[in-house]
C-alpha positions in Angstrom: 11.3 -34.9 0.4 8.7 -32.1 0.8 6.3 -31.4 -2.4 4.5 -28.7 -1.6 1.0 -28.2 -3.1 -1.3 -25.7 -2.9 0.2 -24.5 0.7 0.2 -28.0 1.5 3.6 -30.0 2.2 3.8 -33.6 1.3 6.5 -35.8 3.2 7.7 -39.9 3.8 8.1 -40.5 7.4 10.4 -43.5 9.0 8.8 -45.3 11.9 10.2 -44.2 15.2 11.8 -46.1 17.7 9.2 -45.0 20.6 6.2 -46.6 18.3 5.7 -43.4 15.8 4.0 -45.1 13.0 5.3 -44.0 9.1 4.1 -43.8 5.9 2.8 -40.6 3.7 1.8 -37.2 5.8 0.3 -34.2 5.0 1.2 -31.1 7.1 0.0 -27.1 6.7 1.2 -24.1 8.3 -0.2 -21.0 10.0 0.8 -18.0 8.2 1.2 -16.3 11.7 3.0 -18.5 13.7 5.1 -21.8 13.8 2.2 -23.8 14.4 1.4 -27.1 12.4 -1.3 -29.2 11.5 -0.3 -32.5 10.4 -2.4 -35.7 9.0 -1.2 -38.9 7.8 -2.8 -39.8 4.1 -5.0 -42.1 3.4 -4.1 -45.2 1.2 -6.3 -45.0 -2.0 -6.6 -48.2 -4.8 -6.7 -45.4 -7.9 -5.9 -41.9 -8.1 -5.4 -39.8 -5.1 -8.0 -37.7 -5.0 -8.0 -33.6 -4.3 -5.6 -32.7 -1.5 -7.5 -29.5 -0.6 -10.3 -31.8 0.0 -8.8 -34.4 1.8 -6.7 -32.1 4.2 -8.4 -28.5 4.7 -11.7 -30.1 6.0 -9.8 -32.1 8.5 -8.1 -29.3 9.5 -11.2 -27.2 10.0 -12.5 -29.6 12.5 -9.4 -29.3 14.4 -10.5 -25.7 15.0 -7.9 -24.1 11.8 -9.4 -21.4 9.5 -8.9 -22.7 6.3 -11.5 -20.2 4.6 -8.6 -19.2 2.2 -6.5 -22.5 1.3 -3.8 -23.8 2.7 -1.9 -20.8 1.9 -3.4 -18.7 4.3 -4.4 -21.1 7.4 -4.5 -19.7 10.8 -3.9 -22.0 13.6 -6.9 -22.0 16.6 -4.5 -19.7 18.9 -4.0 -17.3 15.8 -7.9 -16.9 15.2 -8.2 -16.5 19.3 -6.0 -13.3 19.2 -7.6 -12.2 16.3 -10.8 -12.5 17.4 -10.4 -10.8 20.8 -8.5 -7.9 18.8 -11.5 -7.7 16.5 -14.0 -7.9 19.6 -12.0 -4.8 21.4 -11.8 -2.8 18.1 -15.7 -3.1 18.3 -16.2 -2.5 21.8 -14.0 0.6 21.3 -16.0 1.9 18.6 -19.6 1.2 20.5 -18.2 3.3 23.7 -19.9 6.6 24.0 -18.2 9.9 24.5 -18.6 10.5 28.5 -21.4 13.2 29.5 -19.6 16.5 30.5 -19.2 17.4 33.9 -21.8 20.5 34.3 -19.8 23.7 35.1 -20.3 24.5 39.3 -22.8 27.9 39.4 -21.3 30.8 41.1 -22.9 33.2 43.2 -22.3 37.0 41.9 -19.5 38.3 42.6 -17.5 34.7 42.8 -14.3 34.8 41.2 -13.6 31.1 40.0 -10.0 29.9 39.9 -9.1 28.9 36.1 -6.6 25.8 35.9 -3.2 26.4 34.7 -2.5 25.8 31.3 0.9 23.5 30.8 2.8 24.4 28.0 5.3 22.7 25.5 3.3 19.7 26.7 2.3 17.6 23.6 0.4 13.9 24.1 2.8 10.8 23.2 1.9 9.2 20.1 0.0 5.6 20.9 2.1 2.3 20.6 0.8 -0.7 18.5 0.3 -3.5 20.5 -0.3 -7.2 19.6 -3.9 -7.2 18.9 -3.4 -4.2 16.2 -0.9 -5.8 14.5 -3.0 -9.1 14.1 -5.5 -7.1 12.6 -3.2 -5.0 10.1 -0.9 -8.3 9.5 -4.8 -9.9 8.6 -6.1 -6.8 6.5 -2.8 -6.6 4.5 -3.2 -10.3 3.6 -6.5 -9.8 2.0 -5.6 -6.5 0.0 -1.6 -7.1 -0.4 -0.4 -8.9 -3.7 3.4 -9.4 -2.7 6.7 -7.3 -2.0 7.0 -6.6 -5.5 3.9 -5.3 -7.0 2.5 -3.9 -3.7 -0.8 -3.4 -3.0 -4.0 -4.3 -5.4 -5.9 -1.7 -6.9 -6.9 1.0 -4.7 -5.8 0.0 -1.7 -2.9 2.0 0.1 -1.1 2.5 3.5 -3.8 5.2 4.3 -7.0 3.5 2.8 -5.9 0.3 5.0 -5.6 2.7 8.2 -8.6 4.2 8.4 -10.7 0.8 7.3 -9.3 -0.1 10.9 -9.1 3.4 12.4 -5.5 3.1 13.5 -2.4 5.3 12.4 -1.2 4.7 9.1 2.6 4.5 10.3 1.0 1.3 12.3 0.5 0.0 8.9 3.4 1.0 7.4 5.4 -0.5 10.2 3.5 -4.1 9.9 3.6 -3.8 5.9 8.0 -3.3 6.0 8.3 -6.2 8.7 6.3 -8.6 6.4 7.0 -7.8 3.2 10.0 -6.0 3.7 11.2 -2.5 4.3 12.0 -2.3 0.3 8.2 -2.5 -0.4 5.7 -0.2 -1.9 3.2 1.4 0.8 1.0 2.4 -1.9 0.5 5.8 -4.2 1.5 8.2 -1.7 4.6 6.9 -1.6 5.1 7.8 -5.4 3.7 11.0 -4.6 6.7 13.1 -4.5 8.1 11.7 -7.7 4.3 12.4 -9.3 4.8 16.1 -8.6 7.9 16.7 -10.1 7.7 15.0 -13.3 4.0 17.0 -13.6 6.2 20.1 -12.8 8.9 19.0 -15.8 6.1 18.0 -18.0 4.4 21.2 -17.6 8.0 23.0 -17.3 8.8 21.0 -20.9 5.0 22.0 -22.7 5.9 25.5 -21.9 9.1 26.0 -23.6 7.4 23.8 -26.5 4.8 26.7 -26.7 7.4 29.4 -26.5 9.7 27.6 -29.0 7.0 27.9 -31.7 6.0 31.3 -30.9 9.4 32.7 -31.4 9.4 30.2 -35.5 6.5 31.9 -35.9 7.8 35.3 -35.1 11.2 34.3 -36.9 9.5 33.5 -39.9 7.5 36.5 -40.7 10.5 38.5 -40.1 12.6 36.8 -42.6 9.7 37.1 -44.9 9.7 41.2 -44.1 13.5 40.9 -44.4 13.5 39.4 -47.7 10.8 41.7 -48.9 13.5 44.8 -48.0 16.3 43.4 -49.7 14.0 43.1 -53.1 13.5 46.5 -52.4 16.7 47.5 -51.9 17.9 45.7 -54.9 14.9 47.3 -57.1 16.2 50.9 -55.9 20.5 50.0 -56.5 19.5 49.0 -59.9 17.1 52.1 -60.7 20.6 54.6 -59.3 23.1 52.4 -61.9 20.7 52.6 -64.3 20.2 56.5 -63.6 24.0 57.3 -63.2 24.9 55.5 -66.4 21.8 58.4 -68.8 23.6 61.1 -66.3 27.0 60.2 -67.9 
């Protein structure tokens, strides 16, 4: 029976029949890949001591990076393709823009041929290829809490792209086969949403503002309209008071 701890499973093997010896056995995973480090544990009189440090440093020496817990290993072949994608994102950056080829002189008179111009021709848009995806997949662990609250503060589809220079759809296309294509990319996404309830809200403190403009307005006009009916009942009572001395 498995008891995971920490990242780090805990399991009762039988002896083999070709000579496997059993006992207690620790075993990790790489977060990448289906690779597996596995160590039998050592027999101890008291307690047993930390597993994280009786497993990770073991797994270190066999070459696994363990920087994070056993949570987050990378196997040796992981950290190999990571590496070389890191090393090429470098080199790429450190290349120079070529020297431009100096226009040919022309004598006077010389009419130089201009190229044709192709039209409707538009550049494909680049594919991701293993190494970028390594280093997305790597950058999203580090800044990515889980499928359901999304990213940590700050961080966003966009922000992630441009701290590695590649398009953001790479990322968003790394981010949905991980986490799933339900999850949140970041606050762009919410971005269209964000507008319109701004554009109700505003919308909404408008007709708030007209509303009491026109209970202001209503009000002083009952008050004028009250004022004329005194008036007008003043005057009826001065004619009925007149037609009754007239006789």
């Amino acid at each position: 029976m498995m008891e995971p701890v920490k990242g780090i499973e805990r399991y009762t093997r039988r002896p083999g029949p070709g000579g496997e010896t059993g006992g207690s056995y620790y075993r990790i995973r790489c977060r990448h890949c289906s690779s597996v480090f596995e160590r039998k544990a050592r027999k101890y009189s008291g307690p047993p001591p930390d597993l994280e440090g009786e497993v990770l440093p073991e797994a270190k020496k066999a070459g696994w990076d363990v920087l994070h817990g056993a949570r987050r290993a990378m196997c040796p072949g992981c950290r190999g393709v990571l590496a070389q994608a890191k090393a090429k994102k470098e080199a790429k950056i450190m290349v120079t823009k070529p020297t431009p080829t100096p226009k040919p002189r022309t004598e006077p008179g010389e009419v130089v041929p201009l190229k044709p111009a192709v039209a409707g021709k538009a550049e494909a848009p680049p594919s991701m290829d293993i190494d970028a995806a390594f280093l997305i997949r790597d950058k999203l662990g580090e800044v990515y809490l889980d499928a359901q609250r999304g990213y940590g503060e700050g961080w966003t589809d966009k922000k992630v792209a441009e701290s590695l220079t590649v398009p953001r759809d790479w990322v968003r296309q790394v981010r949905c086969k991980v986490y799933g294509a339900s999850s949140a990319g970041g606050a762009e996404d919410f971005a269209p949403v964000l507008n319109e309830a701004r554009a109700v809200l505003a919308a909404a403190k408008d007709l708030t503002e007209q509303g009491l403009k026109v209970q202001q307005e209503v009000a002083v006009f009952e008050r004028a309209r009250g004022e004329v009916l005194a008036q007008v009942g003043r005057l009826e009572r001065r004619l009925a008071d007149i037609e009754k001395a007239v006789g």
